[in-house]
N, CA and C of each residue as an Amber inpcrd file, in Angstrom:
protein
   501
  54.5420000 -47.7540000  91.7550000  54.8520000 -47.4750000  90.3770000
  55.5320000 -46.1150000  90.3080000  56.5000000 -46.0370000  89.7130000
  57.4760000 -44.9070000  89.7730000  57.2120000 -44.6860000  87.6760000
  57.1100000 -43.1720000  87.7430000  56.9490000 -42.2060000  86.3440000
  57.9130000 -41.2980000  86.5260000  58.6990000 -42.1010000  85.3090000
  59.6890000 -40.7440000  84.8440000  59.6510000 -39.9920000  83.6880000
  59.7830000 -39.3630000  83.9330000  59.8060000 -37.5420000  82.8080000
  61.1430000 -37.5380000  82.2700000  61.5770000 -37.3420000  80.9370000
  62.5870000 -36.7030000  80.1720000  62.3350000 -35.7760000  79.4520000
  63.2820000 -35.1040000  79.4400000  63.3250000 -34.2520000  78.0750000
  63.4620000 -34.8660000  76.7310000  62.6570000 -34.0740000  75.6720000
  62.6040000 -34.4220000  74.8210000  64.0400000 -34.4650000  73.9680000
  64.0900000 -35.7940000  73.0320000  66.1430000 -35.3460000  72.5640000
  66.1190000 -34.1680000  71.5210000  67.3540000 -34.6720000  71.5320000
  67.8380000 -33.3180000  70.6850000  67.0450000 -32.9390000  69.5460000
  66.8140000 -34.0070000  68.6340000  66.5640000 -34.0240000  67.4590000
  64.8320000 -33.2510000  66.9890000  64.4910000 -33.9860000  68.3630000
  62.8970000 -33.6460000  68.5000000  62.8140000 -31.8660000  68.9590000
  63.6750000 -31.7190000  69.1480000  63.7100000 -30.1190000  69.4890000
  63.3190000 -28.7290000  68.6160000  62.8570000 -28.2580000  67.9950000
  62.3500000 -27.3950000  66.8950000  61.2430000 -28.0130000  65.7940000
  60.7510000 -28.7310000  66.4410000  59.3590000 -29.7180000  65.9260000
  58.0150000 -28.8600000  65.7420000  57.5170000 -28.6190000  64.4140000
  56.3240000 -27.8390000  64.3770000  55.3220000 -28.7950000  65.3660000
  54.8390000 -27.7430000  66.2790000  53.4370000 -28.3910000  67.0190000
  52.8980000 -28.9290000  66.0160000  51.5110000 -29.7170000  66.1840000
  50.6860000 -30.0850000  65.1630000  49.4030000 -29.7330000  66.0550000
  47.9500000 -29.6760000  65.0440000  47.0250000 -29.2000000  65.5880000
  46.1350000 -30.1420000  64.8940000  45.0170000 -30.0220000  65.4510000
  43.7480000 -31.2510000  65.2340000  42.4860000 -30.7010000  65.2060000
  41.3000000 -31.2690000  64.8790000  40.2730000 -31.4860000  65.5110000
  39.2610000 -32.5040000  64.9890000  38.6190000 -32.7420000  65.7290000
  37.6620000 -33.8440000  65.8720000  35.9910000 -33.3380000  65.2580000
  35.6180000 -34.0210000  64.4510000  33.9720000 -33.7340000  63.4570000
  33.2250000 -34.8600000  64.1210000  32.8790000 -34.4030000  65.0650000
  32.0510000 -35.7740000  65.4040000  30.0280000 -35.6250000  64.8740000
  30.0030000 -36.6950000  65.1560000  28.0500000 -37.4610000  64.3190000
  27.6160000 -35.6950000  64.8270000  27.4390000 -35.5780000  66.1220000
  26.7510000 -34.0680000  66.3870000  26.7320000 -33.5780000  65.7510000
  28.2510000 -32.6290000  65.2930000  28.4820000 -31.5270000  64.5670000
  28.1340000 -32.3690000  62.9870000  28.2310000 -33.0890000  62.4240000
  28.0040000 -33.2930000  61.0230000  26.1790000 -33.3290000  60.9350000
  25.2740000 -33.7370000  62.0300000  24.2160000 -33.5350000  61.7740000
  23.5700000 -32.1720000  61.7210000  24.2500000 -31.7470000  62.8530000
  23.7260000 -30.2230000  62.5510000  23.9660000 -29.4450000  61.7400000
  24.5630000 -29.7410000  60.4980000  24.6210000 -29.6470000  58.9870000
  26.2930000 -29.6540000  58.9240000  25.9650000 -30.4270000  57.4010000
  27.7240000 -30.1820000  56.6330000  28.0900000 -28.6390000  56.5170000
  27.0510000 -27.9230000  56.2690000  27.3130000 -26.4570000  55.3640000
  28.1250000 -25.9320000  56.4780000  27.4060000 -25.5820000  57.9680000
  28.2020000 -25.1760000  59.4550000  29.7050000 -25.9800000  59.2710000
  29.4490000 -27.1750000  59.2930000  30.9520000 -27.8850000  59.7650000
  31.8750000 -27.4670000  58.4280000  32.0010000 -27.2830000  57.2170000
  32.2900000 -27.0820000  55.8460000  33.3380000 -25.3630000  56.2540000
  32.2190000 -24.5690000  56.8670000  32.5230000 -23.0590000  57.0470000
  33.2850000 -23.4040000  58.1660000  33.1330000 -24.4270000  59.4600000
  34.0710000 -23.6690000  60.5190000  35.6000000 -24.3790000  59.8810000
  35.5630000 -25.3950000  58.8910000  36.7270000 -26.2470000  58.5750000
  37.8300000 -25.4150000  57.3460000  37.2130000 -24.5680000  56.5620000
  37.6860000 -24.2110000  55.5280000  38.6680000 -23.1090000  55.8090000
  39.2740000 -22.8440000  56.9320000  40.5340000 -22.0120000  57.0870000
  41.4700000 -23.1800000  57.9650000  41.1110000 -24.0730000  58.2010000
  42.4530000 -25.4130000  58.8370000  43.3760000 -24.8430000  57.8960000
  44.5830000 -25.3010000  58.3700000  46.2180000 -25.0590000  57.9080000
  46.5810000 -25.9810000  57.0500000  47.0790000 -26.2760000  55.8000000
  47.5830000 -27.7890000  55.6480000  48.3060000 -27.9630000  56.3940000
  48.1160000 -29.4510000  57.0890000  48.4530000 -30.5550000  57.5870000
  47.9760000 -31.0650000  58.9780000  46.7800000 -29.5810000  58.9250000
  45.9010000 -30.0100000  60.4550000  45.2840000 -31.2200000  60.3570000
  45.2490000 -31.7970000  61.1240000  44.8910000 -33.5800000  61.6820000
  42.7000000 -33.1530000  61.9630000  42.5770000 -33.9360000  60.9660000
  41.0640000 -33.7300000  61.3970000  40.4510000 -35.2010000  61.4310000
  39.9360000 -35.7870000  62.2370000  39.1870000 -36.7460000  62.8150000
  37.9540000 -36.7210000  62.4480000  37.3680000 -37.2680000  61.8800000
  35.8260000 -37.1740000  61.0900000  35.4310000 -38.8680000  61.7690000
  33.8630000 -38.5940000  62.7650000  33.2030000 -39.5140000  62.0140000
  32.6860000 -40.1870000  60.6660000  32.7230000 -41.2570000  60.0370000
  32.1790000 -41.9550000  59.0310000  31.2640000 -42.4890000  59.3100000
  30.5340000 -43.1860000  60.1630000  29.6810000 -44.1360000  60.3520000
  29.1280000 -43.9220000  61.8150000  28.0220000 -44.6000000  61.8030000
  27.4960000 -44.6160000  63.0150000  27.6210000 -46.3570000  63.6930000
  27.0130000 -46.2030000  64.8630000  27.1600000 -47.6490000  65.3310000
  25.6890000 -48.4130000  64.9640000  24.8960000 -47.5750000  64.2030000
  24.4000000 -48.5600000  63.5080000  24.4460000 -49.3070000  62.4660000
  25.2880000 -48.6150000  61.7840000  26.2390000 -49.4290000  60.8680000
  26.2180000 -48.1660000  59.2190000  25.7120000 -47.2850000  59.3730000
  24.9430000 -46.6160000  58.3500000  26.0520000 -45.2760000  58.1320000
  26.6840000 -45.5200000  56.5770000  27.7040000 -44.8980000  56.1660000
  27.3880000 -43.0060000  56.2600000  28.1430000 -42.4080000  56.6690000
  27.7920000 -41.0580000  56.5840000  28.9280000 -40.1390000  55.0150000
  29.0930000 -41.2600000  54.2430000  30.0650000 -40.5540000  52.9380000
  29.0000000 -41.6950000  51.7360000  29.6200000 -41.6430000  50.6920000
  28.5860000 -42.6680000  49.6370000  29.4640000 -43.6970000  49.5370000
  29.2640000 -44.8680000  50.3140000  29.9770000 -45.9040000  49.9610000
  30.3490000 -46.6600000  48.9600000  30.6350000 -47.4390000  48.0300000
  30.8160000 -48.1550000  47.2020000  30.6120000 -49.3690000  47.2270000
  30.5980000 -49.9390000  48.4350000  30.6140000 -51.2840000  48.7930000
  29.2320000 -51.7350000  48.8200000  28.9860000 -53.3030000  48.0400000
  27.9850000 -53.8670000  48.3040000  26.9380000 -54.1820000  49.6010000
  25.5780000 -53.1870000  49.7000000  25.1370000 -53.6990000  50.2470000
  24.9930000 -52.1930000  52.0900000  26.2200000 -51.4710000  51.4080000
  26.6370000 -50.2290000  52.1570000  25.4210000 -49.7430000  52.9330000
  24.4520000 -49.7880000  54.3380000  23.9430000 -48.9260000  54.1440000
  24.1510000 -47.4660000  54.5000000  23.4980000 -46.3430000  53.8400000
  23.7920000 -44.8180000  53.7310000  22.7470000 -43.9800000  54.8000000
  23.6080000 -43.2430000  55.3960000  22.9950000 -42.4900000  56.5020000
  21.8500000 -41.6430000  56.2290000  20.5290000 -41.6680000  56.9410000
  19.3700000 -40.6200000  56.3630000  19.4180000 -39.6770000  57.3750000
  20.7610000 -39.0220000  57.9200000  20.5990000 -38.7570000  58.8890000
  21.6380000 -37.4080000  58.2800000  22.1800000 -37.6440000  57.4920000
  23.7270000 -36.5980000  57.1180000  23.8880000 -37.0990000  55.8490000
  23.7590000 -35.7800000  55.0550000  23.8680000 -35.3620000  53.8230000
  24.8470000 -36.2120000  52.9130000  25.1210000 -38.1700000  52.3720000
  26.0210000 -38.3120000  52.2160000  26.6100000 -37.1340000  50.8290000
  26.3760000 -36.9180000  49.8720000  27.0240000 -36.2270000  49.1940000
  27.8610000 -35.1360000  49.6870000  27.3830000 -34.0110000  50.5330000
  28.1070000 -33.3850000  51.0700000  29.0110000 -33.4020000  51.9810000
  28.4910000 -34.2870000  52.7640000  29.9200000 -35.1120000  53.2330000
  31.3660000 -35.7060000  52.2460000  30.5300000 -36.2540000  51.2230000
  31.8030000 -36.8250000  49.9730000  32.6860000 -35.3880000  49.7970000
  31.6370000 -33.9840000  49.6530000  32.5320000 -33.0420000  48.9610000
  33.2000000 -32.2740000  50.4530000  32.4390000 -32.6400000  51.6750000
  33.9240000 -31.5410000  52.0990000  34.8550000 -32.6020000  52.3530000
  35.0310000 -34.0850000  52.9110000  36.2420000 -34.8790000  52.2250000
  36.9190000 -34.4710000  51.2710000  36.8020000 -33.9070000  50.0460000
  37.5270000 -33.6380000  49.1780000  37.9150000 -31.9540000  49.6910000
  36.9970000 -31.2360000  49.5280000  37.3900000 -30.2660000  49.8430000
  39.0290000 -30.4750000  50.9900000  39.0110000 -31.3150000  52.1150000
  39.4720000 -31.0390000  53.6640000  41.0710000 -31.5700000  52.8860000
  40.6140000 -32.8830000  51.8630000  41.8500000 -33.3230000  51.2970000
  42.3940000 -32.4080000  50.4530000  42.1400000 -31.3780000  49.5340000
  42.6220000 -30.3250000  48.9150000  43.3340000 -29.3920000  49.9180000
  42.8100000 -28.8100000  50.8630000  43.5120000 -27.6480000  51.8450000
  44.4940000 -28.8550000  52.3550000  45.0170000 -29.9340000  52.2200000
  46.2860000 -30.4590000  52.6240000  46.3310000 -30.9980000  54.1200000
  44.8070000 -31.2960000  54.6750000  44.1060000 -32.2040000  55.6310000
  44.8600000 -33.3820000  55.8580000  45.1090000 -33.8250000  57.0800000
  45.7010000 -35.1340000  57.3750000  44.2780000 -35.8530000  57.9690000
  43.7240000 -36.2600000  57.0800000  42.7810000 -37.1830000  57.3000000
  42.6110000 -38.1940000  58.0950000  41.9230000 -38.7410000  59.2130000
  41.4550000 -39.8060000  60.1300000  40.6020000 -40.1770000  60.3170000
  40.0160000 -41.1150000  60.0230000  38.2590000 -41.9530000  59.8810000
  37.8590000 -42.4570000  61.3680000  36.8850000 -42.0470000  61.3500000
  36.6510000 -42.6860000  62.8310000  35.3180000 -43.2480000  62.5810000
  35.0350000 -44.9610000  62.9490000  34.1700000 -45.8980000  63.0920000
  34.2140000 -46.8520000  63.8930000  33.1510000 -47.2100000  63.9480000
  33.1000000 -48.5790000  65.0350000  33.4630000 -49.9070000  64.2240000
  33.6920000 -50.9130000  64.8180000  34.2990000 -52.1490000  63.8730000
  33.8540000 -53.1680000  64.2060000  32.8780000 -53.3690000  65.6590000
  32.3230000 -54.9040000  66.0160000  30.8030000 -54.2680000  66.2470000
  30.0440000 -53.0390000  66.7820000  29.2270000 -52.6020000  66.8690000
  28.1930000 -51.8400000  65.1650000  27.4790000 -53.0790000  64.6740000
  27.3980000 -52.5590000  63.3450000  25.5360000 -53.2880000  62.9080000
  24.7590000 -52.6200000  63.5640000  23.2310000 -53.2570000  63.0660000
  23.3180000 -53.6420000  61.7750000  23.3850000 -53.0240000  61.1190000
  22.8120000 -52.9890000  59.3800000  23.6210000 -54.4780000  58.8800000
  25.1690000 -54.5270000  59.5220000  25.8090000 -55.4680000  58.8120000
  25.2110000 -56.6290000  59.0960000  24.8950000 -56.9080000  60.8060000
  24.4590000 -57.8980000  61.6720000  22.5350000 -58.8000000  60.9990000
  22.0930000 -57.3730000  60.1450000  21.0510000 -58.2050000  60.2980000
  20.8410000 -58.3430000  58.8950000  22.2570000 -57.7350000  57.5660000
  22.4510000 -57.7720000  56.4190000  22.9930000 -59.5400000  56.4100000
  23.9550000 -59.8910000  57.2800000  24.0710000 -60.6640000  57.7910000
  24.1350000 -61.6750000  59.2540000  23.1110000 -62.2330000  59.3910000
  22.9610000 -62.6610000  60.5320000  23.4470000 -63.6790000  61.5640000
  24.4870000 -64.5420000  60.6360000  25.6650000 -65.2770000  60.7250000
  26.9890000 -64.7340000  61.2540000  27.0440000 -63.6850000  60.9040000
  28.3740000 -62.7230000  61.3890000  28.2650000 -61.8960000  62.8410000
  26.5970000 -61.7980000  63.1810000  26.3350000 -61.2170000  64.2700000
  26.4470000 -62.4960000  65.5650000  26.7330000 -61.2680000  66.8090000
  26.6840000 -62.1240000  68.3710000  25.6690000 -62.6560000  68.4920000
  25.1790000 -63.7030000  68.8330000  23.8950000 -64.3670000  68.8000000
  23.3690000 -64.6280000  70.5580000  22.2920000 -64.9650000  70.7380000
  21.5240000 -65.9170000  71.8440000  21.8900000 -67.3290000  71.6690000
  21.7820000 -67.7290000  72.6720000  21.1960000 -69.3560000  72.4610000
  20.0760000 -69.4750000  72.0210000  18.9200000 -68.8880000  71.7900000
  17.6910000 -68.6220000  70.7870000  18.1530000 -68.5570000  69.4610000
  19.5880000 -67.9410000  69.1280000  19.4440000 -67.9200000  67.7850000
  19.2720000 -66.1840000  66.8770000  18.3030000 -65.6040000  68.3400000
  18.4020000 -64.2350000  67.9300000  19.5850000 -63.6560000  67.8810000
  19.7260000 -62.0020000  67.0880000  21.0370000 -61.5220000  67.7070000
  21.2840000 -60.6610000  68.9330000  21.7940000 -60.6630000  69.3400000
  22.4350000 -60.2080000  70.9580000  22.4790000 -58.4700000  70.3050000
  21.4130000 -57.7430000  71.2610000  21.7360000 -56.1960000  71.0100000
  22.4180000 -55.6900000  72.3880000  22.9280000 -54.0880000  72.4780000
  23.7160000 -53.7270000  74.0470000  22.1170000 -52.9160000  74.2120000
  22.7190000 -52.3500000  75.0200000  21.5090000 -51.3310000  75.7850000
  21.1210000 -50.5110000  75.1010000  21.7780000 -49.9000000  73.5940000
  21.2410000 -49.3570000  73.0790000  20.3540000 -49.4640000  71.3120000
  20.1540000 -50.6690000  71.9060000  19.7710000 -51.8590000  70.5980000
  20.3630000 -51.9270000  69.5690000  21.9300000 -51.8140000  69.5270000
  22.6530000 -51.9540000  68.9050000  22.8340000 -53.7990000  68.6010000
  22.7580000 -54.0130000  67.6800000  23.6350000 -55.7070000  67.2630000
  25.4150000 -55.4210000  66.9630000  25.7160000 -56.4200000  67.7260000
  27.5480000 -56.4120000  67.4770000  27.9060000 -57.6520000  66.4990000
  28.9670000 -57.9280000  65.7160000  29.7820000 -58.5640000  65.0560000
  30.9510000 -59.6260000  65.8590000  30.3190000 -60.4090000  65.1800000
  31.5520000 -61.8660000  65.8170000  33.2240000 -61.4000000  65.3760000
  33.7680000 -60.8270000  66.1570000  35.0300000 -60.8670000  65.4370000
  35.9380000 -62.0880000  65.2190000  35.1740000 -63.2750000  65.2510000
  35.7620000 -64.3430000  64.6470000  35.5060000 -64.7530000  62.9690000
  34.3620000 -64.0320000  62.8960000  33.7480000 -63.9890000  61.7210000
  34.9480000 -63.7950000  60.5220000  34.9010000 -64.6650000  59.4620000
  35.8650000 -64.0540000  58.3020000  34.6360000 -63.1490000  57.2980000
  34.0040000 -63.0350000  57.8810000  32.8160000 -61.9040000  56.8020000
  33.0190000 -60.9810000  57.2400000  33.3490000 -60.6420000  58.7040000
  33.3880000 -59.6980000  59.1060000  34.8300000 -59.0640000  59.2530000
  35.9930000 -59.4680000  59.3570000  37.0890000 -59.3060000  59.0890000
  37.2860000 -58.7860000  57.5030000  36.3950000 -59.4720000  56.8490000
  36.7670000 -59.3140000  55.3030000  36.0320000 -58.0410000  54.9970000
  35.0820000 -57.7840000  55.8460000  34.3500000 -56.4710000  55.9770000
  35.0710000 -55.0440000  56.2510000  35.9120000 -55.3380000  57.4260000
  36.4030000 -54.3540000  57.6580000  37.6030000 -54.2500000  57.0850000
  38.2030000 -54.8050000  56.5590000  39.3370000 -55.0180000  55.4440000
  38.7110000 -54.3410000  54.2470000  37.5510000 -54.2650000  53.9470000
  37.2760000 -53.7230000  52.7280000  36.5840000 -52.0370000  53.0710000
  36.4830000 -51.8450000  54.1430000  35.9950000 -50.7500000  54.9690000
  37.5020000 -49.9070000  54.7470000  38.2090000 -50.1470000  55.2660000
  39.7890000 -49.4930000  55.2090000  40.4320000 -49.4470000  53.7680000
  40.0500000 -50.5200000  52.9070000  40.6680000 -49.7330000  51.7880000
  39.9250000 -48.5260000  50.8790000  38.3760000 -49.0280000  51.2870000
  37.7860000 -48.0540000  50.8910000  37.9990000 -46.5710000  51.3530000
  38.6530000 -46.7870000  52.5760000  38.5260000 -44.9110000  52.9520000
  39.5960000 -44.4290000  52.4380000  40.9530000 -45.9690000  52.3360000
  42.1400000 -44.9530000  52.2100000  41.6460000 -44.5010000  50.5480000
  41.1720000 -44.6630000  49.2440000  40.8530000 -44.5480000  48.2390000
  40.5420000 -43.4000000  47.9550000  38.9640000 -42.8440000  49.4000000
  39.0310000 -42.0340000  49.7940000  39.6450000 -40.4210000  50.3110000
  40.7940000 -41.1430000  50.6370000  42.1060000 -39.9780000  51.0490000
  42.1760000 -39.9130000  52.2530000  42.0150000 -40.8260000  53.2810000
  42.2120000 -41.0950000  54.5940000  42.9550000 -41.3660000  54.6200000
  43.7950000 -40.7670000  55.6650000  45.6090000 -41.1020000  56.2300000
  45.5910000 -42.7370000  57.4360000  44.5060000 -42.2010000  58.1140000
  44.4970000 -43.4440000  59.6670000  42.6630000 -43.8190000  59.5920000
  42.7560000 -44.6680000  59.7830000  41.7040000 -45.0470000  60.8770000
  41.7020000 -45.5550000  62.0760000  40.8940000 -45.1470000  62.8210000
  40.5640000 -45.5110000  64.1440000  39.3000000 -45.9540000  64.6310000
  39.2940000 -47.2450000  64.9930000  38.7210000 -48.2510000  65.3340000
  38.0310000 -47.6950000  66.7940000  36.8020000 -47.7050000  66.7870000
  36.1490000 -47.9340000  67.9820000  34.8360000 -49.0490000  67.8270000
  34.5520000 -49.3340000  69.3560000  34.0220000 -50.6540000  69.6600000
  34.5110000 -52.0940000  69.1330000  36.1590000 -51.7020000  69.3820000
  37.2020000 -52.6950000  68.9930000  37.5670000 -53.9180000  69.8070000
  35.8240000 -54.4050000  70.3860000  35.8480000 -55.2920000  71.8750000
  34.9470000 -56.2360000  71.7880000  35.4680000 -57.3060000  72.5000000
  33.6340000 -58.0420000  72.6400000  32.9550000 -57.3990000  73.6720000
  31.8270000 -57.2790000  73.1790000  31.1790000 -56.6490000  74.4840000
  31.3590000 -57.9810000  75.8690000  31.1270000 -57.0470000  76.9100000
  31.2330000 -57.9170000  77.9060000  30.0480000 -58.1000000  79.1070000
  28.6000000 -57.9970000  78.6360000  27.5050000 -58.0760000  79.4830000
  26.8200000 -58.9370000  78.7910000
Protein backbone atom coordinates (compact mmCIF):
# COMPACT_ATOMS: atom_id res chain seq x y z
CA UNK A 1 0.00 0.00 0.00
CA UNK A 2 1.58 3.17 -1.14
CA UNK A 3 0.42 6.89 0.90
CA UNK A 4 0.67 9.92 -0.73
CA UNK A 5 1.02 13.37 0.80
CA UNK A 6 0.02 16.70 -1.02
CA UNK A 7 -0.01 19.95 -0.36
CA UNK A 8 -2.78 21.55 0.57
CA UNK A 9 -4.39 23.77 -2.74
CA UNK A 10 -4.31 26.99 -3.15
CA UNK A 11 -7.49 27.99 -1.97
CA UNK A 12 -7.18 26.10 1.35
CA UNK A 13 -4.14 28.19 2.07
CA UNK A 14 -4.80 31.07 4.77
CA UNK A 15 -7.53 28.88 6.52
CA UNK A 16 -8.21 29.86 10.22
CA UNK A 17 -7.05 26.68 12.26
CA UNK A 18 -10.05 25.57 14.17
CA UNK A 19 -9.91 24.40 17.78
CA UNK A 20 -12.06 21.91 19.84
CA UNK A 21 -12.67 20.16 22.80
CA UNK A 22 -14.31 17.28 24.05
CA UNK A 23 -16.85 17.34 27.65
CA UNK A 24 -16.93 13.99 28.25
CA UNK A 25 -19.57 11.89 31.20
CA UNK A 26 -16.19 12.36 33.62
CA UNK A 27 -15.75 15.90 33.39
CA UNK A 28 -19.66 16.71 33.44
CA UNK A 29 -19.96 14.53 36.62
CA UNK A 30 -17.48 16.08 38.43
CA UNK A 31 -19.73 19.03 38.28
CA UNK A 32 -21.27 21.40 35.55
CA UNK A 33 -20.11 24.51 37.69
CA UNK A 34 -15.99 23.21 37.01
CA UNK A 35 -16.82 22.32 33.33
CA UNK A 36 -19.13 25.83 32.93
CA UNK A 37 -15.75 27.88 34.35
CA UNK A 38 -13.11 25.96 32.32
CA UNK A 39 -15.63 26.51 29.04
CA UNK A 40 -16.60 30.16 29.42
CA UNK A 41 -13.51 31.83 27.67
CA UNK A 42 -13.80 29.25 24.27
CA UNK A 43 -13.57 31.60 21.17
CA UNK A 44 -16.69 31.73 19.01
CA UNK A 45 -16.66 29.03 16.80
CA UNK A 46 -14.61 26.57 18.99
CA UNK A 47 -15.99 23.01 18.19
CA UNK A 48 -17.05 21.52 21.57
CA UNK A 49 -18.12 17.85 21.75
CA UNK A 50 -20.38 17.26 24.75
CA UNK A 51 -21.57 14.04 25.96
CA UNK A 52 -25.55 13.83 26.13
CA UNK A 53 -26.32 10.53 27.25
CA UNK A 54 -24.96 7.67 28.69
CA UNK A 55 -25.04 4.06 27.40
CA UNK A 56 -27.55 3.45 29.66
CA UNK A 57 -29.76 5.25 27.94
CA UNK A 58 -30.29 8.17 30.61
CA UNK A 59 -30.42 11.80 29.15
CA UNK A 60 -27.78 14.16 30.71
CA UNK A 61 -29.87 17.68 29.31
CA UNK A 62 -33.99 17.70 30.07
CA UNK A 63 -35.40 15.89 27.37
CA UNK A 64 -38.72 16.43 25.94
CA UNK A 65 -39.39 13.26 24.57
CA UNK A 66 -41.83 10.76 25.83
CA UNK A 67 -40.78 8.51 28.23
CA UNK A 68 -36.93 10.27 28.20
CA UNK A 69 -35.14 8.81 30.95
CA UNK A 70 -33.04 11.76 32.94
CA UNK A 71 -29.65 11.29 34.36
CA UNK A 72 -29.35 11.15 38.43
CA UNK A 73 -26.04 11.34 37.87
CA UNK A 74 -25.51 15.16 36.23
CA UNK A 75 -27.31 18.08 37.02
CA UNK A 76 -29.89 17.98 33.98
CA UNK A 77 -30.80 21.66 34.34
CA UNK A 78 -27.43 22.84 34.42
CA UNK A 79 -26.42 21.09 31.80
CA UNK A 80 -29.61 22.73 29.73
CA UNK A 81 -27.99 26.19 30.86
CA UNK A 82 -24.38 25.82 29.93
CA UNK A 83 -25.82 24.45 26.38
CA UNK A 84 -27.20 27.69 26.12
CA UNK A 85 -24.69 29.49 27.65
CA UNK A 86 -21.77 27.46 25.03
CA UNK A 87 -24.51 28.36 22.17
CA UNK A 88 -24.42 32.16 23.07
CA UNK A 89 -20.37 32.51 23.12
CA UNK A 90 -20.89 31.27 19.33
CA UNK A 91 -20.03 27.35 20.17
CA UNK A 92 -20.10 24.96 17.26
CA UNK A 93 -21.96 22.44 18.97
CA UNK A 94 -21.59 18.38 18.69
CA UNK A 95 -23.69 15.79 20.62
CA UNK A 96 -22.15 12.82 21.40
CA UNK A 97 -24.36 9.49 22.17
CA UNK A 98 -24.66 6.05 21.73
CA UNK A 99 -27.45 4.86 19.22
CA UNK A 100 -27.82 0.88 19.53
CA UNK A 101 -26.39 0.63 23.21
CA UNK A 102 -29.47 2.09 25.25
CA UNK A 103 -30.92 0.10 28.69
CA UNK A 104 -33.71 2.38 29.59
CA UNK A 105 -35.04 2.30 25.89
CA UNK A 106 -34.54 -1.66 25.71
CA UNK A 107 -36.46 -2.40 28.76
CA UNK A 108 -38.94 0.86 28.14
CA UNK A 109 -39.28 -1.27 25.27
CA UNK A 110 -38.56 -4.76 25.08
CA UNK A 111 -39.44 -5.53 21.50
CA UNK A 112 -36.86 -3.12 20.13
CA UNK A 113 -34.13 -4.72 22.29
CA UNK A 114 -31.41 -7.73 21.12
CA UNK A 115 -32.96 -10.64 22.57
CA UNK A 116 -31.99 -14.53 23.66
CA UNK A 117 -33.63 -17.35 22.38
CA UNK A 118 -35.18 -17.26 26.01
CA UNK A 119 -36.75 -14.21 25.09
CA UNK A 120 -34.64 -12.25 27.62
CA UNK A 121 -32.68 -9.22 26.49
CA UNK A 122 -29.09 -9.78 25.46
CA UNK A 123 -26.79 -7.40 27.84
CA UNK A 124 -22.57 -6.81 26.82
CA UNK A 125 -20.22 -7.18 29.65
CA UNK A 126 -21.20 -4.29 31.06
CA UNK A 127 -24.91 -5.04 31.55
CA UNK A 128 -25.72 -2.88 29.12
CA UNK A 129 -29.04 -3.98 26.78
CA UNK A 130 -28.52 -2.99 22.96
CA UNK A 131 -31.25 -2.02 20.29
CA UNK A 132 -32.28 -3.98 17.18
CA UNK A 133 -31.30 -1.66 14.56
CA UNK A 134 -33.84 -3.20 12.47
CA UNK A 135 -36.30 -1.98 14.75
CA UNK A 136 -38.58 0.96 13.21
CA UNK A 137 -39.07 2.08 17.04
CA UNK A 138 -35.85 2.37 17.25
CA UNK A 139 -34.90 4.16 14.12
CA UNK A 140 -37.91 6.36 14.83
CA UNK A 141 -36.16 6.87 18.16
CA UNK A 142 -33.19 8.09 17.07
CA UNK A 143 -34.73 10.21 14.41
CA UNK A 144 -36.47 11.91 17.12
CA UNK A 145 -33.21 12.00 19.32
CA UNK A 146 -31.52 14.25 16.46
CA UNK A 147 -34.16 16.56 15.96
CA UNK A 148 -34.42 17.07 19.36
CA UNK A 149 -30.79 18.20 19.85
CA UNK A 150 -30.68 20.11 16.70
CA UNK A 151 -33.78 22.31 18.47
CA UNK A 152 -31.43 22.29 21.02
CA UNK A 153 -28.62 24.15 19.04
CA UNK A 154 -26.51 21.25 18.06
CA UNK A 155 -24.58 21.62 14.85
CA UNK A 156 -23.52 17.47 14.43
CA UNK A 157 -24.09 14.51 16.08
CA UNK A 158 -22.05 11.71 16.53
CA UNK A 159 -23.12 8.38 16.83
CA UNK A 160 -21.38 5.90 18.97
CA UNK A 161 -22.11 2.17 19.48
CA UNK A 162 -23.23 2.51 15.82
CA UNK A 163 -22.80 -1.57 15.57
CA UNK A 164 -24.28 -4.79 16.24
CA UNK A 165 -22.50 -6.00 18.84
CA UNK A 166 -20.59 -8.94 17.85
CA UNK A 167 -20.19 -11.55 20.93
Amino acid sequence: MEILFQDAPQEAQGLEPFSGVYVDTALLEAGLDQAAEKLSTLEPGTAVLLDVKSKSGHFYYTSRMQGASQSDTIHCAAMDSLLQTLKQQGCYLIARLPAFRDSAFAEANPDSGLSLSSGALWADDEQCYWLDPASQAVTANLIQICRELQERGFDEVVWTDFRIPDS
